[in-house]
N, C-alpha and C positions, 0 to 999 in steps of 0.2 A: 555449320557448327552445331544448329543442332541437330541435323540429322544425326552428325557422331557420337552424341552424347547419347542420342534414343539408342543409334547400336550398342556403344556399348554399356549401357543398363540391359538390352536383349541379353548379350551376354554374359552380364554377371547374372543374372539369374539363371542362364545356364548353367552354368559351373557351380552356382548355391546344387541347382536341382542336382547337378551330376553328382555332384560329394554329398549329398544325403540320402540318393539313392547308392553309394559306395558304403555309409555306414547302416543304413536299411539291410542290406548285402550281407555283411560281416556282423551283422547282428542274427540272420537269418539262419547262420551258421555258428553261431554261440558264441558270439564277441560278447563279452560283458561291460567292457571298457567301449565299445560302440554304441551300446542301449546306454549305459549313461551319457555320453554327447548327446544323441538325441534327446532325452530327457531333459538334460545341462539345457539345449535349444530351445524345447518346446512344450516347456513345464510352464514358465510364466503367460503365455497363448492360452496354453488351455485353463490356467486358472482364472484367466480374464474373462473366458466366454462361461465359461462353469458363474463365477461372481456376479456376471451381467444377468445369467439366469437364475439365481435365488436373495441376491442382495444379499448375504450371509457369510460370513469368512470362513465360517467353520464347515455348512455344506460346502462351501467353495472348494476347502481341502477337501474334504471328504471325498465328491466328485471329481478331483480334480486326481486321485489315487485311484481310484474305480477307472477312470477313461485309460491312466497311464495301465494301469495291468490288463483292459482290454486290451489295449493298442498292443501290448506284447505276447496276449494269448493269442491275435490273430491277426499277427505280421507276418503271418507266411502265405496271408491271402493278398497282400499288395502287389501290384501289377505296375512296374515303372511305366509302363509303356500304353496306361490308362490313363494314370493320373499323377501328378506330384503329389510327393511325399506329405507337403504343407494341405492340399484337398482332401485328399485321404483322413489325414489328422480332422480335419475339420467335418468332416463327414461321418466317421466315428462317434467324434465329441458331441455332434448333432445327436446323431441315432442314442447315445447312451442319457442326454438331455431329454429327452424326449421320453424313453423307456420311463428312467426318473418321474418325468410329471404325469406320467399315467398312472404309476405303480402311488406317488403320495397321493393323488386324485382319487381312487380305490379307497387308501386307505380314508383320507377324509371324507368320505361318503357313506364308508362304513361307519365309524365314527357317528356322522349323524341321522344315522339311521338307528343308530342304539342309544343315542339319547334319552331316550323315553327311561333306561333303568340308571339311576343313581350311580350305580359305581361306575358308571361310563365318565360320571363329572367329576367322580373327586380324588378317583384312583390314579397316581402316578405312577410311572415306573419306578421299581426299584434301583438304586446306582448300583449296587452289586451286578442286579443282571444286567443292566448298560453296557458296566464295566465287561464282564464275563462275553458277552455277546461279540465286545469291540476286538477285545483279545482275540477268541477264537475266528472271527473273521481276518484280523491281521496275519495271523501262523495258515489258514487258507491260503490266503495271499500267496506267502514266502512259499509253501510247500507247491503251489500251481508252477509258482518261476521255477521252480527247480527241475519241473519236466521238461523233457527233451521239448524243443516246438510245435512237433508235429500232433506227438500224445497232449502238450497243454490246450490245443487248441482245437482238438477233436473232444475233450473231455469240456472247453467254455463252449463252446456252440452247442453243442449236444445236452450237457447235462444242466447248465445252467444259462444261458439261453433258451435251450427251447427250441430248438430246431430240429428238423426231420431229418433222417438218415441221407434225404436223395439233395436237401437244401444246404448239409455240411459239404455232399460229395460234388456240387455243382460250385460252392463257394470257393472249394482248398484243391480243385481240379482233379481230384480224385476217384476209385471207381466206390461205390457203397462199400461194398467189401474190406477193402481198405477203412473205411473209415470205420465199421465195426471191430478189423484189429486195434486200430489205435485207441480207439473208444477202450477196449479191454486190457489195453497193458495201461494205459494210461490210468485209468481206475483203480487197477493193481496197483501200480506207484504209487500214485495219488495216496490209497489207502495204507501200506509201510511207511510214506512217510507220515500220515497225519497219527500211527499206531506211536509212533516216536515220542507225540505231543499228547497221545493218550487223547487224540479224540474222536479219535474211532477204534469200536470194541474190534 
C-alpha cells in the first residue's frame, strides 16, 4: 500500500512538471493567458521567499514584481530537460535576492561613509521624485513585456544586468552575433515604445 501511494505521488508530480513545462512552452511563444497561470501558480512562492528575506510587505511586493519580469525577460533561457520549472523559479528568485542584498549593502555603506556631511542625516527624499521614479520604472516594465522574447531578453541580460556579449550568447544558446542583432532591434523597440510615454528623447 505504500509502495502505491509513493508511485503515485512520483507521478503526480510528473504530470504537475509536464503541464508546466506545456504552459512554459506556449508562453515561450506568446501565450499571454499561459504567463498568467504561471504567475496565477507562482506568485504567492515567490512572495513568501521575497518576505522571508526582508520581513517587509511592501519590498516583498516590490521584489516579488522585479523576480516575476525577470522570470519572463529570461524564459527562453529555461531548459525542461535541466531542471523543473519550480528549480528554475527558485534559482532566479535566489539569484535576484541576492543581486538585491548587495546592491542595498553598497548603498548602506555608501551612506555611512558620508556621514560625516549633515545633509546625509536630515535629507529625505522628495515624494514627488519617489513617486516620478516608481511611475517611470512601472511603464519600463510594461514596455520590456511588450518585446518579442528573444529582443526582451537580450536587451535584460545585456543592458541591465550586466552581462557580456559571449555570457548572453552561451546563456540563450546563441551565436554572439545574434545576440548583437537582437540587442539592436530590441533597443530600437524598447526606445518607440518608451518615445510613446515621453521618456526617451
Amino acid at each position: 500500500m505504500l509502495y502505491s501511494e509513493s508511485m503515485s505521488t512520483i507521478y503526480a508530480f510528473e504530470d504537475i512538471r509536464e503541464q508546466e513545462n506545456k504552459f512554459v512552452r506556449e508562453c515561450q511563444s506568446g501565450s499571454v493567458s499561459a504567463w498568467e497561470e504561471l504567475v496565477s501558480r507562482h506568485r504567492r512562492r515567490i512572495y513568501n521567499q521575497c518576505y522571508r528575506f526582508t520581513r517587509r510587505v511592501c519590498e516583498a511586493n516590490d521584489l516579488t514584481q522585479d523576480v516575476l519580469l525577470r522570470v519572463y525577460c529570461t524564459l527562453g533561457s529555461f531548459r525542461e530537460e535541466e531542471l523543473s520549472f519550480v528549480a528554475w523559479l527558485n534559482l532566479v528568485t535566489r539569484n535576484l535576492l541576492i543581486d538585491h542584498y548587495r546592491r542595498t549593502r553598497r548603498d548602506r555603506l555608501a551612506v555611512s561613509l558620508d556621514t560625516r556631511s549633515p545633509r546625509f542625516v536630515t535629507m529625505k527624499e522628495n515624494p514627488g521624485v519617489r513617486y516620478e521614479r516608481t511611475e517611470k520604472s512601472g511603464i519600463l516594465r510594461a514596455a520590456l513585456a511588450k518585446l518579442p522574447v528573444e529582443l526582451r531578453q537580450a536587451v535584460w541580460l545585456y543592458d541591465m544586468q550586466g552581462w557580456s556579449y559571449s555570457e548572453v550568447a552561451q546563456r540563450t544558446g546563441v551565436p554572439v552575433g545574434t545576440v548583437k542583432s537582437r540587442l539592436h532591434r530590441g533597443r530600437a523597440s524598447l526606445a518607440h515604445l518608451l518615445r510613446r510615454y515621453r521618456l526617451a528623447a
